[in-house]
C-alpha positions in Angstrom: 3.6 -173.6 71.0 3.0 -176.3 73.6 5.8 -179.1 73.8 5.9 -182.5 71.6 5.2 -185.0 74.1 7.2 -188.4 73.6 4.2 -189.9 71.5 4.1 -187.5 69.4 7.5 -187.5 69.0 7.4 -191.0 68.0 4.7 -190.8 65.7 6.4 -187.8 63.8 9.1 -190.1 63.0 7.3 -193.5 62.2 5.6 -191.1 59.8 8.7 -190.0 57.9 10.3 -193.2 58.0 6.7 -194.6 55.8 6.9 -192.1 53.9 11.3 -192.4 53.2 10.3 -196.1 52.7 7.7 -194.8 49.9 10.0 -193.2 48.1 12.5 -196.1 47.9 10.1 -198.5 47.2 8.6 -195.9 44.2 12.2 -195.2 42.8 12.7 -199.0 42.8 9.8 -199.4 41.2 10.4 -197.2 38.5 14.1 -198.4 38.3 12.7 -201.8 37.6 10.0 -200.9 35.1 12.4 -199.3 32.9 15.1 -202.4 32.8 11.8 -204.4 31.4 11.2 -201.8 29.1 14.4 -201.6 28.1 14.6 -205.3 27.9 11.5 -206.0 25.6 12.4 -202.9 22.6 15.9 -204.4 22.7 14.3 -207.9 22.1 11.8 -207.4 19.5 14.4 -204.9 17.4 16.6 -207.8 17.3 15.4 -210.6 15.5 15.9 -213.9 17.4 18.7 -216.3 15.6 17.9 -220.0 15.7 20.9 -221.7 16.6 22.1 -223.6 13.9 22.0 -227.5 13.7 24.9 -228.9 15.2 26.0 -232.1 12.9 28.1 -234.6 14.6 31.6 -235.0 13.7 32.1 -238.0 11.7 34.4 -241.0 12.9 37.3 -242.2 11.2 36.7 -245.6 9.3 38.4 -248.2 11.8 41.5 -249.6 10.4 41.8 -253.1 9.9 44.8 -254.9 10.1 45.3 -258.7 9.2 45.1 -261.1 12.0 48.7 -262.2 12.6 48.6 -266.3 13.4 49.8 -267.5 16.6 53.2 -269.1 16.5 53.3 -272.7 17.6 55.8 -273.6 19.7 57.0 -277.3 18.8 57.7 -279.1 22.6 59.2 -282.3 22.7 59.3 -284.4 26.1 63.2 -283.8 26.7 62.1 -279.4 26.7 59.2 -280.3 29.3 61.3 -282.7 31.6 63.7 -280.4 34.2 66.5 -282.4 35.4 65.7 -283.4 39.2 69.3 -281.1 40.5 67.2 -278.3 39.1 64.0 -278.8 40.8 65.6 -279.9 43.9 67.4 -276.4 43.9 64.1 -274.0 42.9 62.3 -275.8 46.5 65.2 -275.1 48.3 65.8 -271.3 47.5 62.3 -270.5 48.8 63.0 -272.0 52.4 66.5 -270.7 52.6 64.7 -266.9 52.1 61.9 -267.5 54.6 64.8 -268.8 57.1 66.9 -265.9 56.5 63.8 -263.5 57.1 63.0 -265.0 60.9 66.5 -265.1 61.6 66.6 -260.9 60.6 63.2 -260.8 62.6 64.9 -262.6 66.1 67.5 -260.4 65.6 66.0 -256.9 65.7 64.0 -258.1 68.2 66.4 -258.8 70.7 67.9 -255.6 69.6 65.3 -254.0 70.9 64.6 -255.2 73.9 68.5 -254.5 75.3 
């Protein structure tokens, strides 16, 4: 017997790896055909359920409660006048906090720069 020369070699073995591909692809094929079949006797044995009609849940009634009427509030001119010390003193408390801020701020600067 005369030696296998590299072509024939070759082709030996494209030829068995067709024909290994064959037999996966036919044992696949038959692996697949019996799910379906499987599949449909198991779905026509069993008849198919319709789902039943969902009914929404009914809401509560929505309480009603009697309208409670606004109290009045009874102002005479002495409630709406403030006496002038009063006023005087509310304007002044807002400048005495801004004042005491910056001084604060000059000081933590000059903290920082020594």
């Amino acid at each position: 017997m005369p030696e296998k020369t590299v072509v024939d070699k070759a082709g030996e073995t494209v030829g068995v790896g067709i024909a290994m591909a064959s037999d996966v692809a036919g044992v696949i094929k038959t692996a697949i055909g019996a799910a379906v079949t499987t599949v449909t006797e198991v779905l026509k044995s069993t008849p198919v359920k319709k789902p039943a009609k969902r009914t929404a849940p009914k809401k509560a009634a929505k309480k009603t409660y009697p309208k409670k009427t606004a109290k009045q509030v009874v102002t005479t001119k002495k409630a709406k006048k403030a006496p002038a010390k009063k006023v005087a003193k509310k304007a002044a408390a807002p400048a005495k906090k801004v004042a005491k801020k910056t001084v604060k701020k000059v000081a933590k600067k000059t903290g920082r720069r020594r």
